[in-house]
C-alpha positions in Angstrom: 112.5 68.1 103.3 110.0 68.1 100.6 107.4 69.2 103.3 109.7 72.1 104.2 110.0 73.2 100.7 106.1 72.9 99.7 105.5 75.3 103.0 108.3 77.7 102.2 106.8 77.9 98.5 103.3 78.4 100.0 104.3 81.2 102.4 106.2 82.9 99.5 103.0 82.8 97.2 101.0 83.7 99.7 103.7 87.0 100.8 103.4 87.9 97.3 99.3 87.5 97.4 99.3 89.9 100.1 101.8 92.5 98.1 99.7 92.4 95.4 96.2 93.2 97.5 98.6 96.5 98.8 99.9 97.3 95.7 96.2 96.8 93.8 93.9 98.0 96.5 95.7 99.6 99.7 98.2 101.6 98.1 96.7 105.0 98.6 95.3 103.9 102.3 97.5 103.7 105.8 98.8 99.9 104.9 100.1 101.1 101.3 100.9 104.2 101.9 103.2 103.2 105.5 104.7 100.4 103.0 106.0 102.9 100.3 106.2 106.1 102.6 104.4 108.1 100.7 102.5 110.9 101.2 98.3 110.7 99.9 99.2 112.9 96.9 102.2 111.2 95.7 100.1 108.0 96.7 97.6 108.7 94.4 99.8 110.1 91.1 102.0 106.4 91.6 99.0 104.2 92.2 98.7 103.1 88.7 102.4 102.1 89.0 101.7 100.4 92.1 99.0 98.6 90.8 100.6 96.8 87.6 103.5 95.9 90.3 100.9 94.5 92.1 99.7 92.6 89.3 102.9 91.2 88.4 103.2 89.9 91.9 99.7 88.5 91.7 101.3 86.6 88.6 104.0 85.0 91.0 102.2 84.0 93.2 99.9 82.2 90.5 102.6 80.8 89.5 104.4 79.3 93.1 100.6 77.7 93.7 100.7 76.4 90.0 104.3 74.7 91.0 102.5 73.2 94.1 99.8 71.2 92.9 101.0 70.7 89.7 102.5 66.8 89.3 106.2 66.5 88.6 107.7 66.7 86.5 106.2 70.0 85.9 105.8 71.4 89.4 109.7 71.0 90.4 110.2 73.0 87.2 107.2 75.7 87.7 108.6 75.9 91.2 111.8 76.6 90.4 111.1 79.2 87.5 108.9 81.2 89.5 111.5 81.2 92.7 114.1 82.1 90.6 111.9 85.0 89.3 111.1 86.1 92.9 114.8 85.7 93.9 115.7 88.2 90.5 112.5 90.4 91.5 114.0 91.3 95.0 117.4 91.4 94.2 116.8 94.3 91.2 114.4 95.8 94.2 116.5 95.4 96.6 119.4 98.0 94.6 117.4 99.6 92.8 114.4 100.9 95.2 114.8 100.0 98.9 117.3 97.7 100.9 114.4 96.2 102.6 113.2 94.2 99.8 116.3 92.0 100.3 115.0 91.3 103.2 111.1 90.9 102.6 111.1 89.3 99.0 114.8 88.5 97.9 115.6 86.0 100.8 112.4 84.1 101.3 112.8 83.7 97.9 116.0 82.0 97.9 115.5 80.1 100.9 112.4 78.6 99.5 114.2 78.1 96.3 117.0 76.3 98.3 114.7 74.3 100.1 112.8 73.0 96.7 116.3 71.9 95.2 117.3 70.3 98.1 114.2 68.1 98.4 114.4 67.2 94.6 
């Protein structure tokens, strides 16, 4: 089980890599601008938005590779903290700006987040 959890935990970081590489640096090109719908001038007035969301997601995923290669105690707990502030991430997303962030950040969230309190 603890395998399953470190993988889950990897794929999440590594999810939240990639939003923050569209958020940062695609935003206003075809990958960014098919993810928020958004047309190339409204692109370009919320890219500075887009870009500290990026950063913050740059910061979680930071933080889920910290929880992997950090010894436990401290990686259980760095694991679980930054899961739990993916799970609240996508859930506030998820009702606040698009359904589909339940779907993209909320529940791999929470399944990894299952999966690393299981294993313990």
């Amino acid at each position: 089980m603890n395998v399953t959890a470190n993988v889950l935990v990897a794929l999440v970081a590594v999810l939240h890599a990639y939003i923050l590489v569209l958020e940062m640096f695609l935003w206003e090109k075809k990958p960014g601008r098919s993810l928020s719908g958004f047309d190339a001038d409204m692109a370009r007035a919320t890219a500075p938005l887009a870009a500290n969301q990026g950063l913050y997601n740059g910061f979680l995923a930071a933080g889920l590779v910290w929880g992997l290669i950090a010894g436990d105690p401290t990686g259980f707990r760095v694991q679980v903290f930054f899961l739990s502030c993916v799970l609240v991430a996508g859930l506030y997303g998820g009702f606040t700006a698009n359904r589909r962030i339940f779907i993209a950040q909320a529940l791999p969230g929470a399944l990894a987040l299952a999966a690393v309190l299981l294993a313990r």
